[in-house]
VEXDREN-2710 file (C-alpha; in Angstrom, 1 decimal):
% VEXDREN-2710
k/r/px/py/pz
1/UNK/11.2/6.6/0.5
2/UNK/8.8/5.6/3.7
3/UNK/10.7/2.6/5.6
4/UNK/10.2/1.1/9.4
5/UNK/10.6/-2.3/10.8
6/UNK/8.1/-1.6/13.5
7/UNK/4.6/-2.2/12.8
8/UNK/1.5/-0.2/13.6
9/UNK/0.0/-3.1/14.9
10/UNK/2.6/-4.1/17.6
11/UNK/3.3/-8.1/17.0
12/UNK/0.8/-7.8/13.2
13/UNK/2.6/-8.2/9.6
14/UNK/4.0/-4.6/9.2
15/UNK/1.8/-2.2/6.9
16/UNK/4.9/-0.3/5.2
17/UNK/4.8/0.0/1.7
18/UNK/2.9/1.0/-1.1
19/UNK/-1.4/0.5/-0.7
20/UNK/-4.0/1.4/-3.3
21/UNK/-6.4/4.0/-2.1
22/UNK/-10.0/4.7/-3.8
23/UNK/-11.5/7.6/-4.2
24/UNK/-12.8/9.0/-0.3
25/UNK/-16.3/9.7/-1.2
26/UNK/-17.7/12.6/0.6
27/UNK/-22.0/12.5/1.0
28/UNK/-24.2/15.4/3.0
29/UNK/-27.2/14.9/4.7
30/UNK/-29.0/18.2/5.1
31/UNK/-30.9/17.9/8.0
32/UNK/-31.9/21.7/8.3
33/UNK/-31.6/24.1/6.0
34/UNK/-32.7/28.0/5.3
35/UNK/-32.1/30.5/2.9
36/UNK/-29.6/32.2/4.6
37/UNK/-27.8/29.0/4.8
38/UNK/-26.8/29.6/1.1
39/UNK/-26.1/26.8/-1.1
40/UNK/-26.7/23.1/-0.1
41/UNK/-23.2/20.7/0.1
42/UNK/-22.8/18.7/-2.8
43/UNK/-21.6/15.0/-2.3
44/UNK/-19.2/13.8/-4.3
45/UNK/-15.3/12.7/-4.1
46/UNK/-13.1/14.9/-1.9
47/UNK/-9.9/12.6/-3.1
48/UNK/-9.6/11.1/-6.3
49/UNK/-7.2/7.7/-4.5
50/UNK/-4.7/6.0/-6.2
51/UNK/-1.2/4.6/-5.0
52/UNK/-0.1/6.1/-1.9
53/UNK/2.7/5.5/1.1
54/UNK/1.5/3.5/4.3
55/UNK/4.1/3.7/7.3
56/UNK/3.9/2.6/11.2
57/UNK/4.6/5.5/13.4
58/UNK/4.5/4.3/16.9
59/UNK/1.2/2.0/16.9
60/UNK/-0.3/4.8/14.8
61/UNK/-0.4/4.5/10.6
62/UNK/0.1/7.6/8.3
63/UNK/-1.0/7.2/4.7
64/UNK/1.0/9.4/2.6
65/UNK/-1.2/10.3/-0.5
66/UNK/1.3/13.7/-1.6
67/UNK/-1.6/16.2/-1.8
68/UNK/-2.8/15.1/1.8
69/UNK/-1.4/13.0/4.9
70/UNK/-4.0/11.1/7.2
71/UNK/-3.0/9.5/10.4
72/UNK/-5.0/6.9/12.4
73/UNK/-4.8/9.7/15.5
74/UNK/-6.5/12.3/13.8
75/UNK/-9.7/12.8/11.5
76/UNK/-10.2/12.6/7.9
77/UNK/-11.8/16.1/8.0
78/UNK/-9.0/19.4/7.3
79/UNK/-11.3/21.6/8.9
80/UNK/-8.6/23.9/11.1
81/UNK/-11.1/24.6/13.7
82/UNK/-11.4/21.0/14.7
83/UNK/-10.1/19.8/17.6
84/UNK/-9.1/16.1/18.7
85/UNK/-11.0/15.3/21.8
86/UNK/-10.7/11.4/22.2
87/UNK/-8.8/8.9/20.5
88/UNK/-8.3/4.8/21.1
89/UNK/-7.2/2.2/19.5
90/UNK/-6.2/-2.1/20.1
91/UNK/-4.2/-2.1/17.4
92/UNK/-6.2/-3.3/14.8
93/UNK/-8.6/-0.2/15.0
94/UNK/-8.3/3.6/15.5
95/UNK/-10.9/5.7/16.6
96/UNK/-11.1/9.3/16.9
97/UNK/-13.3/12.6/18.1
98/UNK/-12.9/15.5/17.0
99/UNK/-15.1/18.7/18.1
100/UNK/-15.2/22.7/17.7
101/UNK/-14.4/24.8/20.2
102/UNK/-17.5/25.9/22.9
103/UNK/-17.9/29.5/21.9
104/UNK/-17.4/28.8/18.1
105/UNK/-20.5/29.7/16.2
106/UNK/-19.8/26.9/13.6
107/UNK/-20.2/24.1/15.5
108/UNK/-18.7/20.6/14.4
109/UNK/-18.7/17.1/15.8
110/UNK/-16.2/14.4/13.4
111/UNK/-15.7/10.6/14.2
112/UNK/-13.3/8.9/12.5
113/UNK/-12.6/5.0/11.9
114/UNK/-9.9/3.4/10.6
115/UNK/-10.4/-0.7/10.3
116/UNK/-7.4/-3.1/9.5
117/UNK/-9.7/-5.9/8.8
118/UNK/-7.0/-7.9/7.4
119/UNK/-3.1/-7.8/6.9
120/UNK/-4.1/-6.5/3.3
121/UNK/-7.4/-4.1/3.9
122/UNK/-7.5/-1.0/5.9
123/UNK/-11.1/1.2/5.6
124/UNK/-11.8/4.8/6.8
125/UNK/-15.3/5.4/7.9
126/UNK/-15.6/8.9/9.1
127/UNK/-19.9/10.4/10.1
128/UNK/-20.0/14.2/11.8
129/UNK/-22.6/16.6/11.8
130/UNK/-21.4/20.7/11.2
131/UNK/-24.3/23.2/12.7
132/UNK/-24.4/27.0/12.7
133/UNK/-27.0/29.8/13.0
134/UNK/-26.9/32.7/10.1
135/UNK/-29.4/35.7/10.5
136/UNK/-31.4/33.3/12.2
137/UNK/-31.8/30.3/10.3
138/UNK/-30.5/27.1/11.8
139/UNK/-28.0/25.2/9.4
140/UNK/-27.2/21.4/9.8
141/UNK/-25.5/19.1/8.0
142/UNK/-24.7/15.5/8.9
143/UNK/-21.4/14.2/6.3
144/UNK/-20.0/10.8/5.4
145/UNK/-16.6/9.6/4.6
146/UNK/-15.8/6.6/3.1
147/UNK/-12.2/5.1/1.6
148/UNK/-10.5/1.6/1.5
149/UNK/-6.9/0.8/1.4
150/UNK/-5.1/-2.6/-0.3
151/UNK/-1.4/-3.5/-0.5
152/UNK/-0.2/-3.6/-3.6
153/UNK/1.8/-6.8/-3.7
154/UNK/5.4/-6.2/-4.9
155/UNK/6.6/-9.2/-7.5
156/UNK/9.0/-12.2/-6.1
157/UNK/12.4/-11.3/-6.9
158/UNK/13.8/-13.8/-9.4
159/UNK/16.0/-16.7/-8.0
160/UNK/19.7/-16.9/-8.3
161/UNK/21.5/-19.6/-8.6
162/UNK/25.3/-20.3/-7.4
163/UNK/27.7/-19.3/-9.8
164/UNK/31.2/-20.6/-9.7
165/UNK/33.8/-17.7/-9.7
166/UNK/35.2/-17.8/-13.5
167/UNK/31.7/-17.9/-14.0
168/UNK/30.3/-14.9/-12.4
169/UNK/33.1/-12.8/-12.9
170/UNK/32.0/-13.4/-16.6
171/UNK/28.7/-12.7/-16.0
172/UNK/29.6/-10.1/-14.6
173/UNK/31.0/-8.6/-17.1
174/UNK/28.0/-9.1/-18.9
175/UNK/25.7/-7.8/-17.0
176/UNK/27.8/-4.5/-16.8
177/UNK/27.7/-4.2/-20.4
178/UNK/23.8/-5.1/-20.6
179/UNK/22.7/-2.6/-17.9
180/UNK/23.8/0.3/-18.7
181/UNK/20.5/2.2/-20.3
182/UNK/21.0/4.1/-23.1
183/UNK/19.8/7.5/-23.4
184/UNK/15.6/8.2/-23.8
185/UNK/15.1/9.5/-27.0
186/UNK/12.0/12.2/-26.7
187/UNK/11.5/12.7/-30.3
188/UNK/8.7/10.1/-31.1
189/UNK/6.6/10.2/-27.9
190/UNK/5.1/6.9/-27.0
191/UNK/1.2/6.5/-25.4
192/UNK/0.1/8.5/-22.5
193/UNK/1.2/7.0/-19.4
194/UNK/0.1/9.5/-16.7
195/UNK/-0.8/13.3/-16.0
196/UNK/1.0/15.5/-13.7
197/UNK/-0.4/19.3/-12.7
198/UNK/1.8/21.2/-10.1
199/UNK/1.7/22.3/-7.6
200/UNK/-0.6/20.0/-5.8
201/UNK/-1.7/22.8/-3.2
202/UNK/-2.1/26.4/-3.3
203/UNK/-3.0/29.0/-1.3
204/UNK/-4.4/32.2/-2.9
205/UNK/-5.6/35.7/-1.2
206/UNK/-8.5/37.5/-2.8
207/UNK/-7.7/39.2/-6.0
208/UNK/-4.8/36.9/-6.8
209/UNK/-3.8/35.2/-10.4
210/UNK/-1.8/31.9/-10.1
211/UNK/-0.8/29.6/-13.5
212/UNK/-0.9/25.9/-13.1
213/UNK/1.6/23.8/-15.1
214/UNK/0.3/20.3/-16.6
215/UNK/1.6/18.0/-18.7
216/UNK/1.1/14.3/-20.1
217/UNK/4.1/11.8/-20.3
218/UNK/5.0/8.2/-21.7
219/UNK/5.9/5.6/-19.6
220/UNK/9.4/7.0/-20.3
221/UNK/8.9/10.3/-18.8
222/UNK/8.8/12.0/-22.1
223/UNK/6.1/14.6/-22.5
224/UNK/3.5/14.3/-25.9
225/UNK/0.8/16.4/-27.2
226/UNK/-1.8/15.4/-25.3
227/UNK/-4.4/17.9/-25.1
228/UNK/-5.5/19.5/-22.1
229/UNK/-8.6/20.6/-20.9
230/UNK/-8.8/22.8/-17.5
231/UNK/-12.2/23.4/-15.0
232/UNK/-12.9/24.1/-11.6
233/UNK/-14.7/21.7/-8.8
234/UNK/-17.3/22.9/-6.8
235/UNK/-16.1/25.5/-4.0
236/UNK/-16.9/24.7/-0.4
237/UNK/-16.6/26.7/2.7
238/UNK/-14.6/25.5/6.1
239/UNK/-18.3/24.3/7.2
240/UNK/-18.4/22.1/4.4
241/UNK/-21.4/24.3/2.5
242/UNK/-21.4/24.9/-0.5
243/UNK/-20.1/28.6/-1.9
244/UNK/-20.1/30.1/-5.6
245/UNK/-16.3/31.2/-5.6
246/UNK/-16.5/33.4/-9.2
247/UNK/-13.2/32.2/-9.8
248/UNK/-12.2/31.1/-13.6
249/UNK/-9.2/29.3/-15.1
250/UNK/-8.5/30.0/-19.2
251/UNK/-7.4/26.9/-21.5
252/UNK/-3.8/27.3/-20.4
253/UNK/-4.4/26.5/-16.9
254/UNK/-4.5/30.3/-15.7
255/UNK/-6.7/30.9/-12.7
256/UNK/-8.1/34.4/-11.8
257/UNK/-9.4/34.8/-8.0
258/UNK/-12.1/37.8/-8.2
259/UNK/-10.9/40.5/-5.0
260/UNK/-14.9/40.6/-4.3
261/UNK/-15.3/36.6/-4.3
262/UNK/-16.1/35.0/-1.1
263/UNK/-13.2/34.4/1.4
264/UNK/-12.8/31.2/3.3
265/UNK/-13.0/29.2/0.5
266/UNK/-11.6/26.0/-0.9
267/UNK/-12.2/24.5/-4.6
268/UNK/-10.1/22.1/-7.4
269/UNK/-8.2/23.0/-10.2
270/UNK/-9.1/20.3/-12.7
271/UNK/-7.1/19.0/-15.2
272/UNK/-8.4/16.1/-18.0
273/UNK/-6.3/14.3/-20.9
274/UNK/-7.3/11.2/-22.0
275/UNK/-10.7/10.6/-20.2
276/UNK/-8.7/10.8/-16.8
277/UNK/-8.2/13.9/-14.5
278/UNK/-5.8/15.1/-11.9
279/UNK/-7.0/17.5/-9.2
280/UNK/-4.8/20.3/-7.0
281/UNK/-6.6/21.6/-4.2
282/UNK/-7.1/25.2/-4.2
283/UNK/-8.0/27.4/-0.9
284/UNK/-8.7/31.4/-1.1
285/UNK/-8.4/33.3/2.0
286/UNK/-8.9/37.4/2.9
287/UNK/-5.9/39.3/3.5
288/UNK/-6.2/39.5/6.6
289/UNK/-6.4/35.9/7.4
290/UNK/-3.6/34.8/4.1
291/UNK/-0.2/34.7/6.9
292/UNK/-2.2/33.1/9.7
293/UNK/-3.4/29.8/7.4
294/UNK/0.3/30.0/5.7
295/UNK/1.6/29.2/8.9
296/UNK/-0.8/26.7/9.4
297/UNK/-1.1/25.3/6.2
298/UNK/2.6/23.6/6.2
299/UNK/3.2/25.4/3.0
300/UNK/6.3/26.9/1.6
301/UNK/6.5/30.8/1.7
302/UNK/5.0/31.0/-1.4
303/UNK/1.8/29.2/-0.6
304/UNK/2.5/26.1/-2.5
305/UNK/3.2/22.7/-1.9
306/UNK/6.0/21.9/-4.4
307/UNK/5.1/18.5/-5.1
308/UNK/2.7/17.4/-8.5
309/UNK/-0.5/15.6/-8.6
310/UNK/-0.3/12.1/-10.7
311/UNK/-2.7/10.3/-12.1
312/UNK/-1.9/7.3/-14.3
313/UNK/-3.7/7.2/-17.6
314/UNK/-2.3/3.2/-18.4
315/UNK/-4.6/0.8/-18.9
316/UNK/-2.7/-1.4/-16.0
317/UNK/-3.7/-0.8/-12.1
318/UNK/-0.2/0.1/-11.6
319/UNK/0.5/2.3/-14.2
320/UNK/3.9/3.0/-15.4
321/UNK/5.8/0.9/-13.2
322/UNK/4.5/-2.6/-15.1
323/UNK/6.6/-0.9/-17.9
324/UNK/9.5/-0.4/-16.1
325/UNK/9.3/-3.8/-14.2
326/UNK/8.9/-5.5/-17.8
327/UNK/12.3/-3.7/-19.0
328/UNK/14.0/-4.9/-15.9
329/UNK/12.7/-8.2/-16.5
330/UNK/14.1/-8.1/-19.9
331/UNK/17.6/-6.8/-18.6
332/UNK/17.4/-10.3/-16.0
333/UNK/16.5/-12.6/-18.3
334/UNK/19.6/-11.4/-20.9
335/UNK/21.7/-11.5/-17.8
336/UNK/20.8/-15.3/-16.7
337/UNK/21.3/-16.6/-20.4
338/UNK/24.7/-14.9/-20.3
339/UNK/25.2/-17.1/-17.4
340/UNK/23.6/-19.8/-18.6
341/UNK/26.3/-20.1/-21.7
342/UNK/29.2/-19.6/-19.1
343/UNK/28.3/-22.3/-16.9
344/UNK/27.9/-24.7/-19.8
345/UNK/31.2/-23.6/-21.1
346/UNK/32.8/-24.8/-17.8
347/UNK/30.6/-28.0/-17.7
348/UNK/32.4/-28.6/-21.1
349/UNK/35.3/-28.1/-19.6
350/UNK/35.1/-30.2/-16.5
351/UNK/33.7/-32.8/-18.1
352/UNK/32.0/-35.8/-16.3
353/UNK/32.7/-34.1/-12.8
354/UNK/31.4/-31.1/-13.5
355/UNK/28.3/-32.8/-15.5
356/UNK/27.9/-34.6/-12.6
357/UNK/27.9/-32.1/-10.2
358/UNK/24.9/-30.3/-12.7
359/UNK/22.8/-33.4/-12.8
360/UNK/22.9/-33.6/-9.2
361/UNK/22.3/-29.5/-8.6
362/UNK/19.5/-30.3/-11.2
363/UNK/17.9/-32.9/-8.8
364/UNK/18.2/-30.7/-5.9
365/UNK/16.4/-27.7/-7.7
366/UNK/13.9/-30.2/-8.9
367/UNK/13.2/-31.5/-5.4
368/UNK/12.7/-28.3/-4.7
369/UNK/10.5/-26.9/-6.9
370/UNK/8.1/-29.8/-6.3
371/UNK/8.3/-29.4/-2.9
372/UNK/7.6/-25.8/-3.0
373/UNK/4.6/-26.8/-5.5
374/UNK/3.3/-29.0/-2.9
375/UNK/3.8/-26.5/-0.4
376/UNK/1.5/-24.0/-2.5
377/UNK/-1.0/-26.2/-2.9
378/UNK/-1.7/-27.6/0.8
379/UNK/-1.8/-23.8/1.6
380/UNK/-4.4/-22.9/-1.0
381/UNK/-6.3/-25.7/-0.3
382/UNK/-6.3/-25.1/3.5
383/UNK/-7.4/-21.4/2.7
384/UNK/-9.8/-22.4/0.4
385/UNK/-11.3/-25.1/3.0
386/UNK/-11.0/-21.7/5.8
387/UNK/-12.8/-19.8/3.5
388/UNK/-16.1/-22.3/2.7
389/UNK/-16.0/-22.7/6.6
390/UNK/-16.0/-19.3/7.4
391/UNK/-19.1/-18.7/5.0
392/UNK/-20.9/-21.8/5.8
393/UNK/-20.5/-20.2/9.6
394/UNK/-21.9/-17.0/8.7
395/UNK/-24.9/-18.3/6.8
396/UNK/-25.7/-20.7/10.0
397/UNK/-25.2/-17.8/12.0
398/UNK/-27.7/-15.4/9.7
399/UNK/-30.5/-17.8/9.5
400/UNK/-30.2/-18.6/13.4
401/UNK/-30.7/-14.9/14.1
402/UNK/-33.8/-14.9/11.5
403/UNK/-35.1/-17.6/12.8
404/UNK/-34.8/-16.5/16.7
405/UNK/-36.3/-13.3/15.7
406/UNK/-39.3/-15.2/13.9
407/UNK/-39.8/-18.0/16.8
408/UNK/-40.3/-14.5/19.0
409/UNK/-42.6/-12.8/16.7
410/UNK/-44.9/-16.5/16.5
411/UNK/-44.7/-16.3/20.4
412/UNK/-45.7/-12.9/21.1
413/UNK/-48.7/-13.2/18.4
414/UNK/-49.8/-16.3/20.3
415/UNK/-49.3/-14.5/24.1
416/UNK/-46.9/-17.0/24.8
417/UNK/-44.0/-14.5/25.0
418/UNK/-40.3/-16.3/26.1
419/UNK/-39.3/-14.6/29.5
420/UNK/-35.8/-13.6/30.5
421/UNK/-34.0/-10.9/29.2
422/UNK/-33.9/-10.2/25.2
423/UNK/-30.7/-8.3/23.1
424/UNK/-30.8/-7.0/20.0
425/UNK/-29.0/-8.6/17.1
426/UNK/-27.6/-4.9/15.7
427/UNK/-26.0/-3.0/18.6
428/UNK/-25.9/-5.9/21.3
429/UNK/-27.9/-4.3/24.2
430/UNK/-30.3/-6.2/26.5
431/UNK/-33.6/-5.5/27.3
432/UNK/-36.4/-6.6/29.8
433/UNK/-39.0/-9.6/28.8
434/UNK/-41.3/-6.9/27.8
435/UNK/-39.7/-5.4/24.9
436/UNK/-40.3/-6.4/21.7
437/UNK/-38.2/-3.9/19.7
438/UNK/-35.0/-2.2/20.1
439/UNK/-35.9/1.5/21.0
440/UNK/-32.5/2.6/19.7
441/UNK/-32.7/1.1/16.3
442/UNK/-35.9/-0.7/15.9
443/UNK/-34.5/-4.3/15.2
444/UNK/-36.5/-7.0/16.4
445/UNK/-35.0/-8.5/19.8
446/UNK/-34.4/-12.1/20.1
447/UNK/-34.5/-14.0/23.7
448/UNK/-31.1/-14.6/25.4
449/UNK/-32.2/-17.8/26.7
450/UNK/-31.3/-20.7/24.1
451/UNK/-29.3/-18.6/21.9
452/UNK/-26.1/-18.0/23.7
453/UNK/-24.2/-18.4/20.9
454/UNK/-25.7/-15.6/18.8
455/UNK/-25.0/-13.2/21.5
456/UNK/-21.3/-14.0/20.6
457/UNK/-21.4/-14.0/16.8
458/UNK/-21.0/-10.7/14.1
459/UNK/-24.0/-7.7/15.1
460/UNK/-25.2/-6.5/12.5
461/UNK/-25.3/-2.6/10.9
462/UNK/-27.1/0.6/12.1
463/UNK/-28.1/3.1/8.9
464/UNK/-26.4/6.6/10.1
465/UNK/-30.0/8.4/8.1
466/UNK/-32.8/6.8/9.8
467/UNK/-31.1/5.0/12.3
468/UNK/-32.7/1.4/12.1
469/UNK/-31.3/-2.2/12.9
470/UNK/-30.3/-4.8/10.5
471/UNK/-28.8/-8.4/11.2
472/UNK/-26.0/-9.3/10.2
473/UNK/-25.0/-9.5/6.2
474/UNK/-27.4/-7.1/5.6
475/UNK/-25.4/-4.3/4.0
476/UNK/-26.9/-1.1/2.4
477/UNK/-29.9/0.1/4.2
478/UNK/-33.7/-1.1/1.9
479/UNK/-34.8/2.9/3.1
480/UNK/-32.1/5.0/2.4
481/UNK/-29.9/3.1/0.3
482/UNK/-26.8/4.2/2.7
483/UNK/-24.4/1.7/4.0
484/UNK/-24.6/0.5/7.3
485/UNK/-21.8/1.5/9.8
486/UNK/-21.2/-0.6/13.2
487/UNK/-23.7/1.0/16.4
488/UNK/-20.3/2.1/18.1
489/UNK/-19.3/4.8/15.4
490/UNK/-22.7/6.6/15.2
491/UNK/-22.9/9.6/17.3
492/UNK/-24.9/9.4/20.3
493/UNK/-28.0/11.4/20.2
494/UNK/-28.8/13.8/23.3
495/UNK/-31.5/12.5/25.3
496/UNK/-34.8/15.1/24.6
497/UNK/-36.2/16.4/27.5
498/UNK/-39.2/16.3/26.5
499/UNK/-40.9/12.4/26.9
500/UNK/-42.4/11.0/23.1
501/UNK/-44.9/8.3/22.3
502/UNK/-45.9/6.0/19.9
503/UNK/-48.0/7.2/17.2
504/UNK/-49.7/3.4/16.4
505/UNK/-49.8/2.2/19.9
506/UNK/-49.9/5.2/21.8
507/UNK/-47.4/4.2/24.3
508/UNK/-45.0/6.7/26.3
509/UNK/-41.4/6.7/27.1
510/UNK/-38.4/8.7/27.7
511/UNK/-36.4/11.0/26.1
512/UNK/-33.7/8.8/25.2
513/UNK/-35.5/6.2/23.0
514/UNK/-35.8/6.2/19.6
515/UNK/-38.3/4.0/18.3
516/UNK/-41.2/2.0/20.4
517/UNK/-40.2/-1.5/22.3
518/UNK/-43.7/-3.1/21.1
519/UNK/-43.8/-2.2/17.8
520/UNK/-41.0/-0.6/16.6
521/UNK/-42.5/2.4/15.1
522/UNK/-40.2/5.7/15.4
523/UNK/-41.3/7.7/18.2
524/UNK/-42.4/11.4/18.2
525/UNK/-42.6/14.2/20.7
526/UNK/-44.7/15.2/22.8
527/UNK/-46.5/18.5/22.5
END
């Protein structure tokens, strides 16, 4: 079990406990690509989520999901040759930079984000770009990581009142003789509850044959006849490329590893019952290379990690456990009407006084209750009021930036253009009077002068594929259909040494800009 007292966030609620994870979804962007590159990456999901472990671990968080461990201090990415080269946080967010060594020729730049927007919402956001050079043919890849976190809320233990000693000792009793579970009897399997396959990691050397063990339980833990059915996931190199690994796994989870397969690989063994599958991560290395990445891997001696792969198959988003907390539930509620008939067999037998002293505990709990009802209510209806505040806010704040940027565009059309410096709604840098556009993101610029305010409110989102400017709100990118990260987590772009112009206005500027000040049109190079 993951406990601490001490939270991640220094003087924040602490984050310990149980979260719900989606699935990290993993997209390429092939940027260049050749023949001898091999195989393009696939996107997809690299982690399937579900209910993992959150824990503080001095102003760091580790989110334990069995199969893999992130920290906040480190990036999302397992690649062994990454290296961390930077990492900050205030508390509320983490961010770190890792690189590849100088003289390594697969080169890899990985920043990684981790955002506690809330007590009750953490998000990953992790963009990197991998580049190598095989028999001549430049290979590079930009990749996306995305994942979101939410505490599961536990239930509020049930209230208990005082019981006078006769009384509990009774109870007791009772509660002895209630609790005690009798034995789970396996011979009429109930519905599938969830699917385990062990173990949850594995590390094979060429050649190798390795037999998975899957199985589908009850809410019980007893095991029915579910039927299996076992595949592979795509297989990916350290790079993140894709690779054909010629391995095959038969229909009673037996994997063969071909001894002229590719080395360096990494795939899933895929298990499905019931329209749900669990995933163990699989990765093949050479001989030669098998007792250096054992050591590395944190694996036992056999290559394994000892520890199975769940996935729930109940309808409820939190699986099994609603079963176990309805028979606990059950087990209370006999308890409290076992004390229920003691108490009122001592009211009987105190009489007036002790009816007396009920009515007036009655009153109490009563008072109470309402109170605590009233209590409820203000504070919904305080968030509630926070919440229609917050949005009416953010719309005023929108349609201020909209209408800034129009009042400009109306100005400049007319030659009347506002002077003073200008700053760009998206990544918050200022520019001269004479600049019409953001040359790093194209986003129309709006005057400084008059709208102080907007220079304080939410920037907007940068698209990490073509690299334009939106205001705020604005999501998901109308050109690429990506989602828009924050200007501060996109990598910054080496300045060309070349100059590049404007192809519509014919207009010349440096190396570092991206897209023309006048009219935002992306620049090109100069021959």
């Amino acid at each position: 079990m993951l406990v601490g007292s001490r939270s991640a966030r220094g003087q924040g609620a602490p984050v310990d406990g149980p979260w719900n994870m989606s699935p990290l979804t993993e997209t390429f962007k092939v940027q260049k690509w050749g023949k001898a590159c091999g195989a393009e990456p696939s996107s997809g999901t690299s982690f399937p989520g579900g209910i993992v472990q959150v824990r503080g671990d001095a102003g760091e968080i580790i989110i334990d999901a069995g199969r893999r461990v992130l920290r906040t201090d480190q990036c999302v990415d397992p690649l062994l040759t990454l290296n961390r080269a930077a990492h900050t946080t205030d508390g509320k967010t983490w961010r770190t930079r890792c690189v590849t060594a100088t003289g390594d020729s697969r080169q890899g730049a990985i920043n990684a984000g981790y955002f506690l927007t809330d007590n009750d919402t953490l998000v990953i956001a992790e963009t990197g770009r991998y580049e190598t050079v095989l028999q001549g043919a430049h290979c590079v890849v930009d990749v996306s990581r995305q994942a979101s976190l939410h505490r599961v809320v536990a239930p509020a233990p049930t209230p208990l009142t005082a019981t006078p000693p006769a009384v509990a000792q009774e109870a007791t009793g009772a509660a002895t003789s209630t609790s005690t579970s009798p034995r789970v009897d396996c011979s009429n399997p109930g519905e599938p509850a969830r699917l385990e396959i062990r173990p949850a990691r594995k590390l094979l050397r060429l050649g190798d044959d390795f037999a998975f063990h899957a199985f589908v339980a009850d809410a019980d833990g007893c095991r029915t006849p579910t039927p299996l059915r076992w595949s592979l996931g795509p297989g990916r190199t350290e790079d993140g490329r894709g690779v054909a690994t010629q391995a095959s796994i038969d229909a009673t989870g037996k994997l063969s590893v071909p001894s002229d397969g590719p080395p360096e690989a990494t795939f899933d063994v895929i298990v499905t019952a019931a329209l749900r599958s669990a995933r163990a991560s699989v990765q093949i290395a050479s001989p030669g290379r098998f007792d250096a990445l054992l050591a590395q891997s944190g694996l036992d001696s056999k290559g394994e990690l000892d520890e199975p792969s769940v996935t729930s198959l109940a309808t409820s988003s939190l699986g099994t456990s609603n079963v176990r907390a309805e028979d606990g539930a059950k087990r209370r509620r006999a308890v409290f009407i076992s004390i229920i008939a003691g108490l009122a067999l001592v009211l009987g037998v105190a009489a007036i006084f002790g009816a007396r002293r009920a009515q007036r505990a009655r009153s109490l709990e009563l008072a109470a209750k309402a109170k605590h009802a009233e209590h409820v209510a203000d504070y919904e209806r305080k968030k509630r009021e926070r919440e229609e505040q917050h949005a009416h806010d953010m719309l005023a704040h929108l349609e201020s930036v909209a209408r800034a940027q129009q009042v400009a565009a109306e100005a400049t059309a007319r030659g009347q253009a506002v002077a003073g410096p200008r700053f760009c709604p998206s990544c918050r840098r200022e520019f001269s009077a004479v600049t019409e556009y953001c040359p790093f993101d194209s986003n129309r610029l709006v005057p400084v002068a008059g709208h102080e305010s907007l220079v304080a409110g939410p920037s907007g989102g940068v698209c990490p594929t073509c690299r334009r400017g939106f205001n705020p709100g604005v999501r998901i990118c109308p050109n690429d259909g990506d989602e828009l990260v924050p200007a501060a987590l996109l990598p910054q772009q080496a300045p060309a040494i070349r100059g590049k112009i404007c192809p519509t206005c014919g207009d010349r500027f440096d190396g570092a800009a991206t897209f023309c000040g006048k009219d935002g049109t992306q620049l090109v190079l100069l021959n």
